[in-house]
N, C-alpha and C positions, 0 to 999 in steps of 0.2 A: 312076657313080663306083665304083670300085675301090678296094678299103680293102688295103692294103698295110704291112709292118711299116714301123715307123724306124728311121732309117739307124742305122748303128753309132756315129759318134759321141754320137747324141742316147741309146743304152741305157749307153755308156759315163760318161755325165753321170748318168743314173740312178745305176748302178750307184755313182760314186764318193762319197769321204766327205761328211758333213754339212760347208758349209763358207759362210759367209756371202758372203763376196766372190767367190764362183764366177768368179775370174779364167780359168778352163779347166777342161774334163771331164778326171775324175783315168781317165786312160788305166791307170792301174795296177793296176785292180780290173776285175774281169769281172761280166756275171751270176748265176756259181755262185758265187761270195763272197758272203757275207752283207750282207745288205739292211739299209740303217735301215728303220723301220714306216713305212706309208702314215699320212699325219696328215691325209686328211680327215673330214671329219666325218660323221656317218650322216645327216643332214640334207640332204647337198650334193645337188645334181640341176643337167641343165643343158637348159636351154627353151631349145626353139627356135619363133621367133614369127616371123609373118609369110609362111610359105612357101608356095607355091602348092600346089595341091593334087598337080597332077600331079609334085609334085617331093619328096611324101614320104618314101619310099624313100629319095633320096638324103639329106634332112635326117635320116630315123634312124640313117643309116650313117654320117652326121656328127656327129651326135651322139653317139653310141657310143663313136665316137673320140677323139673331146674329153676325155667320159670316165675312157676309159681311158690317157689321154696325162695329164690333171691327177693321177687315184692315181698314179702312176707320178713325177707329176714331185713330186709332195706326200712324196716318201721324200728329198728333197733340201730344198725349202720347207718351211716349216710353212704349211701352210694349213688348220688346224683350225678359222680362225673365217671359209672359204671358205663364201658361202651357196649361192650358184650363179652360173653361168657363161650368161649368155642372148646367144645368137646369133641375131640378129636381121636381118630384108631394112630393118627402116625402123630407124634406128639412133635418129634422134632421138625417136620416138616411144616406143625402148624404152627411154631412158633418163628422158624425161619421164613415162611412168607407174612409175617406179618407187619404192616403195616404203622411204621412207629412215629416216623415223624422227623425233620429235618435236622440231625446234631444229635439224635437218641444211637445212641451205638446197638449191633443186633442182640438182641438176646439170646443167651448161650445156658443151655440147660445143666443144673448141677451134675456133674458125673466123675466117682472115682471109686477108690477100691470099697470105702464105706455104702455107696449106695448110687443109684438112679434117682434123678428126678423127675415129678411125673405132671407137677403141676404147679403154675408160675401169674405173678399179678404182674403184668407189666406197664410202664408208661408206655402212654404212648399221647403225642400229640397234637392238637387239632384247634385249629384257629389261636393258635400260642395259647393254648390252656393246660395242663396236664389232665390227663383223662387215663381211667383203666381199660384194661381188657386182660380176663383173666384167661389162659388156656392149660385144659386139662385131659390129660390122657381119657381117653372112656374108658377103659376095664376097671379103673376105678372109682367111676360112679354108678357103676352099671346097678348096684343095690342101694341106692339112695330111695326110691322110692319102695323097698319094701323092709318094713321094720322090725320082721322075723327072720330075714337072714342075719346072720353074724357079723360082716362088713358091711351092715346099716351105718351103724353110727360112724365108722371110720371113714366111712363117704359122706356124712353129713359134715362132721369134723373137717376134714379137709375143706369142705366146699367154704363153711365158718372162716376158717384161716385164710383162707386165697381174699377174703370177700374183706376181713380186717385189716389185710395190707391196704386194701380199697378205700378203707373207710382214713388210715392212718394216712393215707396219702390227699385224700380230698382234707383233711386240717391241714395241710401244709399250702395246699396250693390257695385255700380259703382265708390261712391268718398271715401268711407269713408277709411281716413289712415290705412293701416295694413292690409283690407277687412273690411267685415261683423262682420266677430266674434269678431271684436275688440271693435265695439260699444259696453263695456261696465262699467256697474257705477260706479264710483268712489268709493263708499265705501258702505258698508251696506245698510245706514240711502237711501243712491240715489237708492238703486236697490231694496229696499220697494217700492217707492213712485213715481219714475216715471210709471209702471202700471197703476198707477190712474192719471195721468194727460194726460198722452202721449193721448187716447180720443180725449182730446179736441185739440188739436193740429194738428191731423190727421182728426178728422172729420169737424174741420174748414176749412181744405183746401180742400178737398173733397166735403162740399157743397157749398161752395163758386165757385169752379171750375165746380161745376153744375147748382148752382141754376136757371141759365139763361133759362135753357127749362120750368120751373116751377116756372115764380117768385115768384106767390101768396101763393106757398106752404111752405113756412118759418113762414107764422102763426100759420099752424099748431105744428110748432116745436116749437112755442115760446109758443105755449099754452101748450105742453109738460112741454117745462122748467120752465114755469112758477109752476106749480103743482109741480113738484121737489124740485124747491126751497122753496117753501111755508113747503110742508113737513118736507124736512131732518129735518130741527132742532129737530122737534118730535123724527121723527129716530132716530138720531141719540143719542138723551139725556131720550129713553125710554133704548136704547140698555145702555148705562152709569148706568143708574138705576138696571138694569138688572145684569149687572156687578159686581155693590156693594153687591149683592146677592151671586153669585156664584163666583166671584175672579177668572176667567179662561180667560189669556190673549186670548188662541188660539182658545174661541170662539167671546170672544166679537171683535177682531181687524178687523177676516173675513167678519161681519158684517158693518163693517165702509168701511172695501176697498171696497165692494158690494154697499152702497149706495151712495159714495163719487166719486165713478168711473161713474158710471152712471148720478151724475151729474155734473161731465167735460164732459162728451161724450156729453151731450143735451146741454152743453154749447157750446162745438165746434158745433155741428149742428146749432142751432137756432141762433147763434151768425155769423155763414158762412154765413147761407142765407143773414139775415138780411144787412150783410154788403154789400154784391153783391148788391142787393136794392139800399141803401143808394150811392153807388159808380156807379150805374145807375138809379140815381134820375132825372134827365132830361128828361128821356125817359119815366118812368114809376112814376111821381112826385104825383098823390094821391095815389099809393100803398105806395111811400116810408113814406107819411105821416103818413098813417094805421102803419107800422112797427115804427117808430118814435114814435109815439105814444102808443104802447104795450112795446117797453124798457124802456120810463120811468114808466109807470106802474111798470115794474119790476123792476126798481131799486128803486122805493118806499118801496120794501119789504125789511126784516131785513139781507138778504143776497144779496139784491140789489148792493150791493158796488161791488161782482163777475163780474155784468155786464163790468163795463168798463176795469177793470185791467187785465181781460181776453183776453177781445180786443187785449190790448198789448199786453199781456205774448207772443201772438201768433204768432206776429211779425216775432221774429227773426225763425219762424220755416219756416214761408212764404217766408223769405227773401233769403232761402237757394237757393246758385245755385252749393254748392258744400261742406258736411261734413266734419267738421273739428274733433270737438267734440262732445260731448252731454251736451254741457253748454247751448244751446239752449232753454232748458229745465229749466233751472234757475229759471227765472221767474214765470213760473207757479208751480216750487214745492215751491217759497216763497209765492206763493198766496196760496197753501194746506195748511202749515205750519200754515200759517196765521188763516182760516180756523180751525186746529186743536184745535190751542189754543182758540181760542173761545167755544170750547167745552169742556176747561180743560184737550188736550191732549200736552204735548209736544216731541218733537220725537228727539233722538240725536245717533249717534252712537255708536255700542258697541259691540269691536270686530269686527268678521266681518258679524253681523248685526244690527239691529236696536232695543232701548230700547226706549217705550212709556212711560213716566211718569206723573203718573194722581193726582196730590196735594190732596187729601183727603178735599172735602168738604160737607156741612151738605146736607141734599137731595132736601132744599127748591134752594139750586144753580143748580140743576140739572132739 
């Protein structure tokens, strides 16, 4: 491995101003213009676990780099409550011994017929604060530091996105009235159901605020979402079928968060990119027409309508520059609701948690 600088546009992103929505690296500022301060923390360090022996060398020369690419990107982010960055050969293994913190439930890596997941920001925390640690598979950062392979940038990108949850989550523990612990739901019926939306909300800003090292790569997410949305309806009204059978809330409902969560999360993704695109059409105007043209494909389909109200719902989450509440949220648990009922679920409170009620109909509605 050869350690190599980054490309110009990724010191141009350094360089440019502190800016939440990083719709694009401000091309306007150089490196001899003065710098925001590096915001991580004298704590942070980043392990690398798992590597063969004979491949240390190259693990410390990646690791170095990491490094010195997180200071660098942490003048943009805040990542002062970054703990560490652990890259890792066994992915699940590094995220099951970690280390989270008293009442954080384990972290469970995304996995189904759509895809693997390989890289994850997790809370974790320490002296009642919330604090990051991001852990990432190594085969895909292994060409982060060299900017003439091909999976350059989709290792820089990734590494962007893991580091945004970081930052999105240091404004919560930073603004939110009362602390951290206070962000919580209103009543049962909300602390069901934000789980399944919060996704798309986080991963629309997350790759929105990366897609820039990778534009062309938001097809592939949209050809993800696409297959999701084609699906669920199946999913979700074999599992309804399934249900009239065995009448057992507490298997049928785990199935709906599992397939309905997964597809906010690929709507926040495919929907981030795409928008980055669209909001740098000028610059890159026959990709944006390729993306323009695979959303209305997708809102052709019969869950097409998610496309644009998503859009919105996401808004007020983007628009944060300081936690008030978790009304933010509103909008996209009226788009699940929405959602629900269309499958013959309706959901309301009860007590202090949540009654799904399913109108009994013949099987040819199902």
């Amino acid at each position: 491995m050869t350690r190599r600088s980054a490309p110009t546009p990724f010191l141009d992103f350094i360089a440019g101003s502190k800016d939440r929505s990083l719709d694009s690296a401000d091309t306007s500022s150089t490196l001899t213009d003065r710098l925001p301060p590096e915001t991580l923390p004298s704590v942070f360090n980043v392990s690398l676990r798992g590597w063969p022996s004979e491949e240390e060398a190259d693990a410390r020369e990646l690791g170095g780099g990491v490094l010195a690419l997180a200071k660098s990107i942490s003048r943009r982010l805040d990542l002062s409550r970054l703990e560490a960055i652990v890259i890792a050969m066994n992915y699940e293994e590094a995220l099951a011994s970690l280390e989270r913190g008293e009442g954080i439930a384990p972290t469970v890596p995304t996995s189904n017929e759509y895809g693997q997941g390989g890289a994850m920001s997790c809370l974790v925390v320490r002296d009642d604060e919330p604090w990051s640690v991001v852990v990432i598979w190594a085969p895909l950062l292994r060409q982060i530091l060299d900017p003439e392979h091909p999976d350059h940038g989709f290792a820089l990108m990734l590494l962007v996105h893991e580091l945004v949850h970081v930052d999105d989550l240091r404004l919560l523990g930073g603004t939110f009235p009362g602390g951290w612990r206070a962000a919580r739901a209103r009543d049962g019926r909300e602390q069901e159901l934000l789980p399944l939306v919060h996704p798309c909300a986080s991963e629309y800003s997350a790759q929105r605020r990366s897609a820039w090292l990778v534009p062309e790569h938001g097809l592939q997410l949209l050809e993800m979402l696409g297959e999701a949305m084609v699906e669920v309806d199946d999913q979700i009204r074999s599992e309804r079928r399934r249900y009239r059978l065995h009448g057992d809330m507490q298997t049928f409902w785990p199935v709906v968060v599992r397939r309905l969560t997964f597809l906010f999360q690929a709507l926040g993704y495919g929907l981030g990119h795409a928008d980055w695109v669209a909001h740098e059409a000028e610059e890159h105007p026959e990709l944006a027409k390729r993306y323009s043209d695979k959303l209305e494909e997708l809102e052709r389909l019969p869950t097409g309508w998610l496309i644009e109200v998503c859009r919105e719902g996401v808004q007020p989450y983007m628009k944060l520059k300081a936690w008030e509440d978790l009304s933010v949220y509103d909008p996209l648990i009226a788009i699940l609701e929405k959602l629900l009922n269309g499958y013959g679920m309706f959901t309301r409170i009860n007590g202090d948690g949540m009654y799904v009620d399913m109108p009994l109909t013949g099987l040819h509605a199902l």
